[in-house]
The first five atom37 places (N, CA, C, CB, O) and aatype in JSON, in Angstrom:
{
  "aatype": [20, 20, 20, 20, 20, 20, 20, 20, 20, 20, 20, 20, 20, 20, 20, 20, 20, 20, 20, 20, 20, 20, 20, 20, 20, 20, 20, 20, 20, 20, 20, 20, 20, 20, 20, 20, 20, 20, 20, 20, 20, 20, 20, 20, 20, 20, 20, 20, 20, 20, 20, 20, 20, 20, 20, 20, 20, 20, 20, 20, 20, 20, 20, 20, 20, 20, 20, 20, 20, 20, 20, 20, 20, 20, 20, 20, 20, 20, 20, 20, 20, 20, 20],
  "atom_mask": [
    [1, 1, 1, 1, 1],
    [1, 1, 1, 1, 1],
    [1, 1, 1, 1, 1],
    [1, 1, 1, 1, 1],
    [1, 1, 1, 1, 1],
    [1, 1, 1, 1, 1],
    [1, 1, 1, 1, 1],
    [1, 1, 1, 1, 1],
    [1, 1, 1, 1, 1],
    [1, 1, 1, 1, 1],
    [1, 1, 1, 1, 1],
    [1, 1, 1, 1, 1],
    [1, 1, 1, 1, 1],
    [1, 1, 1, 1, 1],
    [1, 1, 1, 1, 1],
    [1, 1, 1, 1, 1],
    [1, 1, 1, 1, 1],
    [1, 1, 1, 1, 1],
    [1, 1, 1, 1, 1],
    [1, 1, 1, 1, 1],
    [1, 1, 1, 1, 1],
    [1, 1, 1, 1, 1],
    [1, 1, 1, 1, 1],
    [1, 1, 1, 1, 1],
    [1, 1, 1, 1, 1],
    [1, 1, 1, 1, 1],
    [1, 1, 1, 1, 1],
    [1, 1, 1, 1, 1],
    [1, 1, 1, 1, 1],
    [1, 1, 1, 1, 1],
    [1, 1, 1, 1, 1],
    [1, 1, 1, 1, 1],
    [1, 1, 1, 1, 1],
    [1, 1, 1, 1, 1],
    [1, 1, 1, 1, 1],
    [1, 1, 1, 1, 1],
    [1, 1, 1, 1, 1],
    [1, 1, 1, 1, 1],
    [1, 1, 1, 1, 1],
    [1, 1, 1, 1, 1],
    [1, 1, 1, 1, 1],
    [1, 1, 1, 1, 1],
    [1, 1, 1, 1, 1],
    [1, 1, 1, 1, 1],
    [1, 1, 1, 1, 1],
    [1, 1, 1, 1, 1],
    [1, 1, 1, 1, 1],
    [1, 1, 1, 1, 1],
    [1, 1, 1, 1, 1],
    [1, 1, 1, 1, 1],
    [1, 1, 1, 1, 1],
    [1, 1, 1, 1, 1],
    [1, 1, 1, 1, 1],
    [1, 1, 1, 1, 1],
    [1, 1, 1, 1, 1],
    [1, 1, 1, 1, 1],
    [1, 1, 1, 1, 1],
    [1, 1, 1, 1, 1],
    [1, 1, 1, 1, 1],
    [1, 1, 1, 1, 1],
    [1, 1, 1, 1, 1],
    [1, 1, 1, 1, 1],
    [1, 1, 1, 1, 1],
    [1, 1, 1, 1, 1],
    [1, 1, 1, 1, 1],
    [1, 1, 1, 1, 1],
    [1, 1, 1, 1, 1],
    [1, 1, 1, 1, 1],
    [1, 1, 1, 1, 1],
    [1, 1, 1, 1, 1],
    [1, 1, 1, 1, 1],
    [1, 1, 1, 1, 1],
    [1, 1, 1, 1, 1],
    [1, 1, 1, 1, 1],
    [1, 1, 1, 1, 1],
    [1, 1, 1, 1, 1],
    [1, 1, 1, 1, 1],
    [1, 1, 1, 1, 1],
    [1, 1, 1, 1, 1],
    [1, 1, 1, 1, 1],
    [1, 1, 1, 1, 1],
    [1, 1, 1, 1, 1],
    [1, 1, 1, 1, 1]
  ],
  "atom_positions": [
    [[0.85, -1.17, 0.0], [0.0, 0.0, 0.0], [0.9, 1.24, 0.0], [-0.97, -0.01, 1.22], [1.83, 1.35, 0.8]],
    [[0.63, 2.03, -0.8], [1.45, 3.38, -0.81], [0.77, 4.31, -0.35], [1.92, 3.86, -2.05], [-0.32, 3.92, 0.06]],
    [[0.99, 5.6, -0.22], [0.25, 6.9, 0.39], [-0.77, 7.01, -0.03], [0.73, 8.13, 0.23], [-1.79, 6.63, 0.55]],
    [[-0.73, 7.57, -1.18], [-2.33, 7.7, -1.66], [-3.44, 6.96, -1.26], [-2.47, 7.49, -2.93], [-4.6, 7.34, -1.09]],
    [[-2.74, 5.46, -1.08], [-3.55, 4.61, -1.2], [-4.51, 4.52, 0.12], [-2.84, 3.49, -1.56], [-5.66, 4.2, 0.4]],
    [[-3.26, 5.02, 0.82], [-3.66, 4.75, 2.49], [-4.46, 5.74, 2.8], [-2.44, 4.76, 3.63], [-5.42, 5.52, 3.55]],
    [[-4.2, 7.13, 2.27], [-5.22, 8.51, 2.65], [-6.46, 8.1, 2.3], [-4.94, 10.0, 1.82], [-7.39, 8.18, 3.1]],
    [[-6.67, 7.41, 0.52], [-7.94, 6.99, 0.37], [-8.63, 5.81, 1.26], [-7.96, 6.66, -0.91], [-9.82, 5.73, 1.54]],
    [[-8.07, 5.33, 1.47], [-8.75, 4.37, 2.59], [-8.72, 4.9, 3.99], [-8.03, 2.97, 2.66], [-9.32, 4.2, 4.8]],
    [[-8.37, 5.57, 4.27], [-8.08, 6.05, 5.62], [-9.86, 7.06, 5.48], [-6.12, 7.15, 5.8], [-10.85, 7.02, 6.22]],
    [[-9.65, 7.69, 4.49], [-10.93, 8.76, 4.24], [-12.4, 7.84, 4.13], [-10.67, 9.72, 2.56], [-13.44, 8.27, 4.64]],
    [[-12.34, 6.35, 3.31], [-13.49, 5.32, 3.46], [-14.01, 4.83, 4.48], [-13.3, 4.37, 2.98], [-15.22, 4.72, 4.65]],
    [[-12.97, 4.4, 5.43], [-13.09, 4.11, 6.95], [-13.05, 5.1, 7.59], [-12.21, 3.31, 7.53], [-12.49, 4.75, 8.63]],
    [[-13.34, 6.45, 7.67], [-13.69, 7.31, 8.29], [-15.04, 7.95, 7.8], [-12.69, 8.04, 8.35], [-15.51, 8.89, 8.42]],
    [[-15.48, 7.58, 6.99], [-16.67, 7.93, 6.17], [-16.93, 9.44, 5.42], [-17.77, 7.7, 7.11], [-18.03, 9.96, 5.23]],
    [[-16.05, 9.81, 5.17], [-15.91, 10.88, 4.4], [-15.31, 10.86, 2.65], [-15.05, 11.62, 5.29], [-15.08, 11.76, 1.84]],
    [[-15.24, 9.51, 2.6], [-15.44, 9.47, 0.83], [-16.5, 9.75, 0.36], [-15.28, 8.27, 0.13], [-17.61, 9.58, 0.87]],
    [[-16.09, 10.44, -1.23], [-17.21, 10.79, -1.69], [-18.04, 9.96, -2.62], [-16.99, 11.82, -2.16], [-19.05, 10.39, -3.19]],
    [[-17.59, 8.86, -2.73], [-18.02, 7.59, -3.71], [-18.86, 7.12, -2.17], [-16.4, 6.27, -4.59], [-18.25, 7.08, -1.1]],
    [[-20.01, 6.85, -2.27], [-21.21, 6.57, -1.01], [-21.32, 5.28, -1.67], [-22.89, 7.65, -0.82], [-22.32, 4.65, -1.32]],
    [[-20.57, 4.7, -2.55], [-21.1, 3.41, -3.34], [-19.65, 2.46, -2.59], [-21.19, 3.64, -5.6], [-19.86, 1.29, -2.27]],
    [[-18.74, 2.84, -2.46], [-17.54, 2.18, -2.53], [-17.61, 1.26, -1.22], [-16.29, 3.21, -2.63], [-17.5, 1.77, -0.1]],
    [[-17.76, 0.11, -1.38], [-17.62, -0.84, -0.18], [-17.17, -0.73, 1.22], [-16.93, -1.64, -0.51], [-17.74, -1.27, 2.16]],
    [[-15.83, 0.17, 1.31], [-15.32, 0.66, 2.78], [-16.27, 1.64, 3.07], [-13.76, 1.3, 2.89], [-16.02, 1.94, 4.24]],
    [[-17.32, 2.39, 2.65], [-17.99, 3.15, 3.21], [-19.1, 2.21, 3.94], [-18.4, 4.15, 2.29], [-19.07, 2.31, 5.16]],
    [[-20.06, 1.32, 3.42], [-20.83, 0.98, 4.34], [-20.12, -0.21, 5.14], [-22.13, 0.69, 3.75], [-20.47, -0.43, 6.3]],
    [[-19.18, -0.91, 4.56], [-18.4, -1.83, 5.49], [-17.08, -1.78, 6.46], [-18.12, -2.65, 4.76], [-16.47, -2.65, 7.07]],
    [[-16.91, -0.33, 6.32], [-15.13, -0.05, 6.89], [-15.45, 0.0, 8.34], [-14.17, 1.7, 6.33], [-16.44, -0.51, 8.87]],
    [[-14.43, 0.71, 8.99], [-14.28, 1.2, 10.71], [-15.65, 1.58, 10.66], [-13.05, 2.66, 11.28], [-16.59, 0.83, 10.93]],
    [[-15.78, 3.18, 10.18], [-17.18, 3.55, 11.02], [-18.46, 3.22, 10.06], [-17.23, 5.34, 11.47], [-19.57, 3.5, 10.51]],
    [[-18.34, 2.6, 8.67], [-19.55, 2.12, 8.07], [-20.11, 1.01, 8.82], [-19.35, 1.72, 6.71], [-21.33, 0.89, 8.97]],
    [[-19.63, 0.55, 9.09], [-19.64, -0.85, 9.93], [-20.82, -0.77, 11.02], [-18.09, -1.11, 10.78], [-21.9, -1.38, 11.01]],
    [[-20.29, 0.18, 12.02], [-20.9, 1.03, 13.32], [-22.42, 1.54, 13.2], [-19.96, 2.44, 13.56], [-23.16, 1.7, 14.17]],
    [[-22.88, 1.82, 11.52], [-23.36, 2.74, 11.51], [-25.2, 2.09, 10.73], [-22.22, 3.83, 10.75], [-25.54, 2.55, 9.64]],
    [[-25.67, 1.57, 11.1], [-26.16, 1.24, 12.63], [-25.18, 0.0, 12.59], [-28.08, 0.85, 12.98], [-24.76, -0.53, 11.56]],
    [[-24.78, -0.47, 14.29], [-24.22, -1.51, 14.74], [-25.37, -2.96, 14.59], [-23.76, -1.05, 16.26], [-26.41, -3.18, 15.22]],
    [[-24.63, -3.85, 13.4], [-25.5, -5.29, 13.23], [-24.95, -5.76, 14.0], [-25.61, -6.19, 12.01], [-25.2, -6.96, 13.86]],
    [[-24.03, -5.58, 15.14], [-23.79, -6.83, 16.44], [-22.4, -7.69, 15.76], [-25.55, -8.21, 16.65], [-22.13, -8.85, 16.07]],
    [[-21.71, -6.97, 14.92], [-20.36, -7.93, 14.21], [-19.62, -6.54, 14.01], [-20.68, -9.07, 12.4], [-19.98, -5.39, 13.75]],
    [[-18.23, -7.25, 14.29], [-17.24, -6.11, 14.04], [-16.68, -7.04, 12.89], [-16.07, -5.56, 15.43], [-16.93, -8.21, 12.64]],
    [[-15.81, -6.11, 12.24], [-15.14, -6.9, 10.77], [-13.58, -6.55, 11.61], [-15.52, -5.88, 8.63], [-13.41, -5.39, 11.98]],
    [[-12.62, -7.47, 11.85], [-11.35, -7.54, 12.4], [-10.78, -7.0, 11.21], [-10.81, -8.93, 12.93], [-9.64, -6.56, 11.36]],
    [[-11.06, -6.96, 10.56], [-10.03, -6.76, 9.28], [-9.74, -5.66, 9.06], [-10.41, -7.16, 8.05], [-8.67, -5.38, 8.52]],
    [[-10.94, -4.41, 9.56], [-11.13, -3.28, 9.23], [-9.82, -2.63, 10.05], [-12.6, -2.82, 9.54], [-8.93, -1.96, 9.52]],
    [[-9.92, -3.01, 11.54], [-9.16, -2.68, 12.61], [-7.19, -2.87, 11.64], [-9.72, -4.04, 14.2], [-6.31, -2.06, 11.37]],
    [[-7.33, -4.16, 11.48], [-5.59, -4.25, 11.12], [-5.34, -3.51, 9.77], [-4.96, -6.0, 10.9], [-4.2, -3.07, 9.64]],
    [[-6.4, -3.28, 8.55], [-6.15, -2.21, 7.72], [-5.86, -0.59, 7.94], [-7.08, -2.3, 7.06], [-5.13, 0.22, 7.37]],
    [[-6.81, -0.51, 9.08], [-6.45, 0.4, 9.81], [-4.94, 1.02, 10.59], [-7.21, 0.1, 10.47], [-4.5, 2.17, 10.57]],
    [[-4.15, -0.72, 11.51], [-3.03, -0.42, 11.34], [-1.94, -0.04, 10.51], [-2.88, -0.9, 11.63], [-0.95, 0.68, 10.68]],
    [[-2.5, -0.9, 9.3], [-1.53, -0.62, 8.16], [-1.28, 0.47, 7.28], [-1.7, -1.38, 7.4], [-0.33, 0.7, 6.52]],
    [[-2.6, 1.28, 7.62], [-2.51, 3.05, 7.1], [-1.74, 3.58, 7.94], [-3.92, 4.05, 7.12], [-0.74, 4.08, 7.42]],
    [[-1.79, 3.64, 8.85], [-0.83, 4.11, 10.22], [0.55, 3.94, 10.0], [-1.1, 3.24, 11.59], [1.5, 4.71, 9.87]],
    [[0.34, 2.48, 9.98], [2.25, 2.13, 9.6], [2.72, 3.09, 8.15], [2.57, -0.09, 9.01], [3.77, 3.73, 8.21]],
    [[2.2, 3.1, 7.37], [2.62, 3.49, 5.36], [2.55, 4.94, 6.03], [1.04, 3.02, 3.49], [3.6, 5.59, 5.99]],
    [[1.14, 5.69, 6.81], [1.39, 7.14, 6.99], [2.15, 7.93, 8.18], [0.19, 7.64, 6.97], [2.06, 9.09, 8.59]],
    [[3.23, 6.44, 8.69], [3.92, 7.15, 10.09], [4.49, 8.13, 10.07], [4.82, 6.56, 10.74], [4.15, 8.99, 10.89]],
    [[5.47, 8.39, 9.23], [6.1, 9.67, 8.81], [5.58, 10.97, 8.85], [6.39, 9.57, 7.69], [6.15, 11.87, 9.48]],
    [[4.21, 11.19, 8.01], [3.34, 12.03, 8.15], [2.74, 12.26, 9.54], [2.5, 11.73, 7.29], [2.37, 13.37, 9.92]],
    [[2.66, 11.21, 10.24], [2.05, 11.26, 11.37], [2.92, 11.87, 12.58], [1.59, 9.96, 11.61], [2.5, 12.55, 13.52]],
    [[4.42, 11.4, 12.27], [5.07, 11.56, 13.27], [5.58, 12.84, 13.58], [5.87, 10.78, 13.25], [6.14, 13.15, 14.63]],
    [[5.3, 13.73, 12.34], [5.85, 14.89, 12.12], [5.17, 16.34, 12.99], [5.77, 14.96, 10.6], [3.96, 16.45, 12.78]],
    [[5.6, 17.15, 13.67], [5.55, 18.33, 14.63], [4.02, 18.9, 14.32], [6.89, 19.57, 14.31], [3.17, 19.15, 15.18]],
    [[3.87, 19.04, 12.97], [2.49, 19.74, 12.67], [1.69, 18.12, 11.52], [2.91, 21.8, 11.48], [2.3, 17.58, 10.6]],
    [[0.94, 17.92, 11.77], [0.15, 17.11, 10.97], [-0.91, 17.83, 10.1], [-0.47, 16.16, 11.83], [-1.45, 18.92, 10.31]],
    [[-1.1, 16.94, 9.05], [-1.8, 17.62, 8.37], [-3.0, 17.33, 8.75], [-1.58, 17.53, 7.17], [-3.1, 16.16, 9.15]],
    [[-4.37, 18.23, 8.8], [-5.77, 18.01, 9.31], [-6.69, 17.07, 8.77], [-6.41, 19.1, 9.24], [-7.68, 16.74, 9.44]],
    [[-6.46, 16.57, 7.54], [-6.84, 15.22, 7.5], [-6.61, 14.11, 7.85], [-6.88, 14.97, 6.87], [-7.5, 13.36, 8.24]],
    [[-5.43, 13.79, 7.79], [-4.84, 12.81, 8.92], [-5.13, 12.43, 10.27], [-3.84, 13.11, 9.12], [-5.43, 11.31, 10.69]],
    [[-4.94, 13.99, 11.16], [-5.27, 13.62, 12.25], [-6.66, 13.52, 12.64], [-4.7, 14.26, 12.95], [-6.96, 12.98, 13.7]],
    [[-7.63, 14.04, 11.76], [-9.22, 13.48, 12.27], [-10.01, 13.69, 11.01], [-10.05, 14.45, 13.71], [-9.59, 14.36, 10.07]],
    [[-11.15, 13.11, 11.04], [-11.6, 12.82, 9.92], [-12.94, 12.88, 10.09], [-11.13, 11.71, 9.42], [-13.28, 11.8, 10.57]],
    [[-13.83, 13.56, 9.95], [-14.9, 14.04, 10.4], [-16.27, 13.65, 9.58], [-14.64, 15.38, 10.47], [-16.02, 13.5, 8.39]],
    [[-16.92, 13.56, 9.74], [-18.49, 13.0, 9.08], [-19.52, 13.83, 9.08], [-19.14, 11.84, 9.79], [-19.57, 14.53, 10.09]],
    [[-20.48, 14.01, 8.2], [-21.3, 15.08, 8.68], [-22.13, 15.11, 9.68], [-21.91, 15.43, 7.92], [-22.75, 16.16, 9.9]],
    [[-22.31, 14.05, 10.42], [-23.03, 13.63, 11.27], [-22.2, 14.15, 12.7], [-23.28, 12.11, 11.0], [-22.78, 14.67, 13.66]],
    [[-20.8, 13.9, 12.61], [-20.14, 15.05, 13.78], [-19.28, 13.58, 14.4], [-21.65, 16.15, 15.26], [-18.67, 13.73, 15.46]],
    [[-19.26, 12.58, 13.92], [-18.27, 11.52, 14.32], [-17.11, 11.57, 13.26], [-18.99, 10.01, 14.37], [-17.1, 11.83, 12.05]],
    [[-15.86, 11.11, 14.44], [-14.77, 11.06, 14.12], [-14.18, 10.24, 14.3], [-14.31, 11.7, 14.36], [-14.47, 9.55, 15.27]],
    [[-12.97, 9.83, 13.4], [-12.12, 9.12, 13.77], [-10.45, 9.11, 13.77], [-12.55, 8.37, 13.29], [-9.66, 8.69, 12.93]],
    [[-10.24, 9.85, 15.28], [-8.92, 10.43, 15.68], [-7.9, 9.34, 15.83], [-9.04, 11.22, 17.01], [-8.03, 8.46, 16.68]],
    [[-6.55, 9.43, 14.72], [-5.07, 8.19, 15.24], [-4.42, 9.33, 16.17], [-3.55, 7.48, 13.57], [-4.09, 10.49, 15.95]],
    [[-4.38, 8.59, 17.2], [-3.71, 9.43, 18.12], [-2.18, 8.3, 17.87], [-4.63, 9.6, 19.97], [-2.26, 7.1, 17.58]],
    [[-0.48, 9.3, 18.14], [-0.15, 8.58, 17.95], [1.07, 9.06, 18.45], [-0.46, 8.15, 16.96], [2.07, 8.35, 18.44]]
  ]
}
């Protein structure tokens, strides 16, 4: 996975893509949640690590950029890598 790749998925599982069709939106981190069917998808969680790992650099750096560090929905949920 390279950068891009990871911002775009990072933005699906946070629910702020703009493709409302694309699979990580109703199945990712917070599609998943949204209403809760009583199943978490594990998978979502370790893809999740793996954006983290590809965007550490970015992450690790003094000022982050504001997408990265939270990712906001219109509904007013987020999903903050604290790190």
């Amino acid at each position: 996975m390279n950068k891009q790749e990871a911002r775009e998925l990072l933005r699906c599982h946070s629910f702020i893509q703009d493709d409302l069709d694309h699979p990580k939106m109703q199945n990712g981190f917070l599609g998943m949640l949204r209403p809760f069917q009583g199943e978490l998808i594990e998978d979502n969680f370790h893809e999740l690590m793996t954006i983290i790992e590809v965007l550490a650099d970015e992450l690790e750096k003094p000022s982050v950029e504001r997408e990265l560090s939270t990712s906001s929905t219109s509904k007013g949920e987020s999903l903050y890598l604290c790190v």
